[in-house]
Residue frames as a rotation matrix with the C-alpha (Angstrom) as fourth column:
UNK 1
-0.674 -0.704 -0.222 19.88
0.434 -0.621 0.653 -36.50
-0.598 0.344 0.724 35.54
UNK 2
0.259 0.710 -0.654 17.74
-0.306 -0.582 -0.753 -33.55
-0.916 0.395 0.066 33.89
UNK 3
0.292 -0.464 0.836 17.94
0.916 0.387 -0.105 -34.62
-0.275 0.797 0.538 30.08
UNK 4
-0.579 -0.457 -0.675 19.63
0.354 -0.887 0.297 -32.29
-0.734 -0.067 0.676 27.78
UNK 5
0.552 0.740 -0.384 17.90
0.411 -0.642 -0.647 -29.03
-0.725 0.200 -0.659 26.49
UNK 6
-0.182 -0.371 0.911 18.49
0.978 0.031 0.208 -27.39
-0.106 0.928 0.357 23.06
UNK 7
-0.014 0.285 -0.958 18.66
0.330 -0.903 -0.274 -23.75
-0.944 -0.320 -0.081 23.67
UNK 8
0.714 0.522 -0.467 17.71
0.148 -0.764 -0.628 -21.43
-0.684 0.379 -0.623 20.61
UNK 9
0.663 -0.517 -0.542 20.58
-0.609 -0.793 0.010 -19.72
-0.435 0.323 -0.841 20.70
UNK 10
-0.242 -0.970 0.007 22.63
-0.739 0.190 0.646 -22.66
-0.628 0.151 -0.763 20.26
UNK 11
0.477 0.184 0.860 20.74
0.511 0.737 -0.441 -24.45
-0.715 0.650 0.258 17.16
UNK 12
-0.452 -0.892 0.011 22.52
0.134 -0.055 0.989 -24.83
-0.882 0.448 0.145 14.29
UNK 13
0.552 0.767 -0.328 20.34
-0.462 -0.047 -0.886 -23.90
-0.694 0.640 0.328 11.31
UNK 14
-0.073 -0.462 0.884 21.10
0.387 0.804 0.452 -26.53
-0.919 0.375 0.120 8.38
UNK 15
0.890 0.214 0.402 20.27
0.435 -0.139 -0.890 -24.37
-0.135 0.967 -0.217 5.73
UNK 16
-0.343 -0.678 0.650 23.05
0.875 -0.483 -0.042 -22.33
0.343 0.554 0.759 3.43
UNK 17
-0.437 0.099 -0.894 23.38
0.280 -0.930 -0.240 -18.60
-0.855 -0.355 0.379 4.16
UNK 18
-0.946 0.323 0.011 22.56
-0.040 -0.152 0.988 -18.30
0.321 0.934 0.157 0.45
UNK 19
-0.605 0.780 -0.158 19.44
0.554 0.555 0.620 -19.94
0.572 0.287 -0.768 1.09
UNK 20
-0.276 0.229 -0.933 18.60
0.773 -0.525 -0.357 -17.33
-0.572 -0.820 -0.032 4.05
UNK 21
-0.899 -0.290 -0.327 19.51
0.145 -0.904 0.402 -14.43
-0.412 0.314 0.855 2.13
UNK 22
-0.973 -0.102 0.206 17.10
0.230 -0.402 0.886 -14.94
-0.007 0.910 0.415 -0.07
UNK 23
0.032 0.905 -0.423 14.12
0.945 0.110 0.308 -16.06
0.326 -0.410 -0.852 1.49
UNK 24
-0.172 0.139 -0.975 15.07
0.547 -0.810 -0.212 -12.53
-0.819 -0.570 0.063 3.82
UNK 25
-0.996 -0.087 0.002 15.34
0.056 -0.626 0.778 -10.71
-0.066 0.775 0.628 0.56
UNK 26
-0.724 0.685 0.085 12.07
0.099 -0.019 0.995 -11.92
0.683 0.729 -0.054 -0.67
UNK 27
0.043 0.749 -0.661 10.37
0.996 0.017 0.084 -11.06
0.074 -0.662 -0.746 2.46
UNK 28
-0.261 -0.087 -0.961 11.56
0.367 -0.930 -0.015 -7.86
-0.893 -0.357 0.275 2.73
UNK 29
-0.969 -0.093 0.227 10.66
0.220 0.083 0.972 -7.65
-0.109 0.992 -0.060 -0.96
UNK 30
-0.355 0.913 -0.202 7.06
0.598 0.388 0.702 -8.43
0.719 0.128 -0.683 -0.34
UNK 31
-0.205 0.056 -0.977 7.05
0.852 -0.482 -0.206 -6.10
-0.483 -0.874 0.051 2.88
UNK 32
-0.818 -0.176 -0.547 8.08
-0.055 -0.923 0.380 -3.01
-0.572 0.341 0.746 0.65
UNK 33
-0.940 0.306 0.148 5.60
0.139 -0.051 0.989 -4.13
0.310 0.951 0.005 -2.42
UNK 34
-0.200 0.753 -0.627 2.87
0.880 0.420 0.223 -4.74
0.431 -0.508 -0.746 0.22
UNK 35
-0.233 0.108 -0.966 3.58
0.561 -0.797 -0.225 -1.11
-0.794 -0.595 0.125 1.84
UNK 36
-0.832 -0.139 -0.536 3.67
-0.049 -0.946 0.321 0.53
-0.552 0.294 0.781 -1.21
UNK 37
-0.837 0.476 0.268 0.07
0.013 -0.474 0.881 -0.54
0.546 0.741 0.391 -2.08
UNK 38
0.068 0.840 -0.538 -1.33
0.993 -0.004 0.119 0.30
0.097 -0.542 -0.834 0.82
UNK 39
-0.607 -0.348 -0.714 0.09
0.110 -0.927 0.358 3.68
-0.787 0.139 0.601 0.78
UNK 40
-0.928 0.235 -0.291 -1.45
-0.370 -0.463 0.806 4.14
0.054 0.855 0.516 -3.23
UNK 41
-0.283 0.921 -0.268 -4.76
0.693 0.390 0.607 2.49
0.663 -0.013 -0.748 -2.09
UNK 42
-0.087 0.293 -0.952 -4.93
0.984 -0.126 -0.129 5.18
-0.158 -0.948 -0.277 0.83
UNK 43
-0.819 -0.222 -0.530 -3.73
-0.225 -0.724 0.652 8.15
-0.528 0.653 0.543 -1.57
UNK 44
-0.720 0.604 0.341 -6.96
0.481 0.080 0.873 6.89
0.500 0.793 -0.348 -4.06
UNK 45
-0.079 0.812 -0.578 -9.56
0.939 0.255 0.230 7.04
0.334 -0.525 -0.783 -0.88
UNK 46
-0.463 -0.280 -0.841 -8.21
0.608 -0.791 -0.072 10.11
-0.645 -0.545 0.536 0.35
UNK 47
-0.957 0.025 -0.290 -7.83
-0.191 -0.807 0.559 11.96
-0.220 0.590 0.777 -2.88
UNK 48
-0.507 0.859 -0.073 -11.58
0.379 0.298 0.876 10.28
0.774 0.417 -0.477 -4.51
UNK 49
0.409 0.739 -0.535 -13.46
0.910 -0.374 0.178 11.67
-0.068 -0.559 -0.826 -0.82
UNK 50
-0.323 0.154 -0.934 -11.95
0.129 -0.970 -0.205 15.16
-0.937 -0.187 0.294 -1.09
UNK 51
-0.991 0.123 -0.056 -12.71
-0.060 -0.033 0.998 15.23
0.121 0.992 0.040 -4.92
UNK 52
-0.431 0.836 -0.339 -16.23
0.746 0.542 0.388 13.64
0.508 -0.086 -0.857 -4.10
UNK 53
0.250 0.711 -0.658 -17.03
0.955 -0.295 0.044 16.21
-0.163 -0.639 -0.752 -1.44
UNK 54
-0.643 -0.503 -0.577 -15.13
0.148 -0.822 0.551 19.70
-0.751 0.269 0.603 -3.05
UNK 55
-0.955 0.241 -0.171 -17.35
-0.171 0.021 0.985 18.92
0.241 0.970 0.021 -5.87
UNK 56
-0.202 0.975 -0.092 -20.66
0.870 0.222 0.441 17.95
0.450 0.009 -0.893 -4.17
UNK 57
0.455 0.147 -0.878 -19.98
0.751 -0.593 0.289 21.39
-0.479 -0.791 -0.380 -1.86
UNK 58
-0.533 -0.552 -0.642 -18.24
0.367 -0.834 0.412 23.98
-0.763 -0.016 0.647 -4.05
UNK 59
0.524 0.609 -0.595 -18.95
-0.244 -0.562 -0.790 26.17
-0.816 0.560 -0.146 -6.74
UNK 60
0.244 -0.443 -0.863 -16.38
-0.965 -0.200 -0.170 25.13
-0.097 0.874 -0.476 -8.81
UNK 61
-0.138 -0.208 0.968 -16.77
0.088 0.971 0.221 21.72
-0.987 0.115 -0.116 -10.28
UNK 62
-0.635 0.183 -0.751 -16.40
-0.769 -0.060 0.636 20.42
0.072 0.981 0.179 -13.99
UNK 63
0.285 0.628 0.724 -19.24
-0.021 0.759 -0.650 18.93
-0.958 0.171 0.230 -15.84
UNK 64
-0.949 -0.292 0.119 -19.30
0.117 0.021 0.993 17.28
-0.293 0.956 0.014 -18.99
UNK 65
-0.233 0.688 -0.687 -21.59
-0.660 -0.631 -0.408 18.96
-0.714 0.359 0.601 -21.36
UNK 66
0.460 0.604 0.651 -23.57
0.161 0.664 -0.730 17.16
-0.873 0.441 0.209 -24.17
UNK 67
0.945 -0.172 -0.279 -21.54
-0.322 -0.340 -0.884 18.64
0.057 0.925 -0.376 -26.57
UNK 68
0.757 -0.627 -0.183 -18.35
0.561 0.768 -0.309 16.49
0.334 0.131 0.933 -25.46
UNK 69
-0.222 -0.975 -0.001 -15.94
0.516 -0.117 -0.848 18.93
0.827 -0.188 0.529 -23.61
UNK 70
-0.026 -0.023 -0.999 -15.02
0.990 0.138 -0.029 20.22
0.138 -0.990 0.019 -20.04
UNK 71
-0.185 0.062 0.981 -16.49
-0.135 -0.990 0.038 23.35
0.973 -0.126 0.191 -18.85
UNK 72
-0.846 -0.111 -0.521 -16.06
0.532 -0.152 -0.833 24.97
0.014 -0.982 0.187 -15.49
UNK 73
0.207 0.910 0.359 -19.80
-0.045 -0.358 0.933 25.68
0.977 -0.210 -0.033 -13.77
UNK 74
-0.929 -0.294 0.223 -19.93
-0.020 -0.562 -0.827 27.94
0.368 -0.773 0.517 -11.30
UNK 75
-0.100 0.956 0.276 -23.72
-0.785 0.094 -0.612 26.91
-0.612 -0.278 0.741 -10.27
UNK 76
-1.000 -0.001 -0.018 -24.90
0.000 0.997 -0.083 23.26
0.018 -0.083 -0.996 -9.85
């Protein structure tokens, strides 16, 4: 006789739903917190290389002056 097989579908999980929920919560928690700083780490790189190159290639970039405030120079 074949012995008997425990299919997936038909364990019984011993934990509490409670105890599910939350773990799922706190994954999906960590998913969202995890997307939203790759998203603001990809928004820095982005914005910091067009900044970086608009400014190493345009005419209009601010410098600070020796005298402690921001003026727009139109020739680098």
């Amino acid at each position: 006789m074949a012995p008997d097989v425990e299919w997936a579908s038909e364990k019984v999980d011993d934990e509490p739903l409670s105890t599910r929920f939350v773990r799922w919560r706190h994954n999906q928690l960590l998913l969202t917190l995890l997307t939203v700083a790759a998203l603001l780490v990809a928004v820095a790189v982005i914005s910091g290389t067009v900044l970086y190159f608009q400014c190493k290639y345009s005419y209009l970039c601010l410098s600070l002056y020796q005298k402690g405030d921001w003026e727009v120079s139109f020739y680098r």
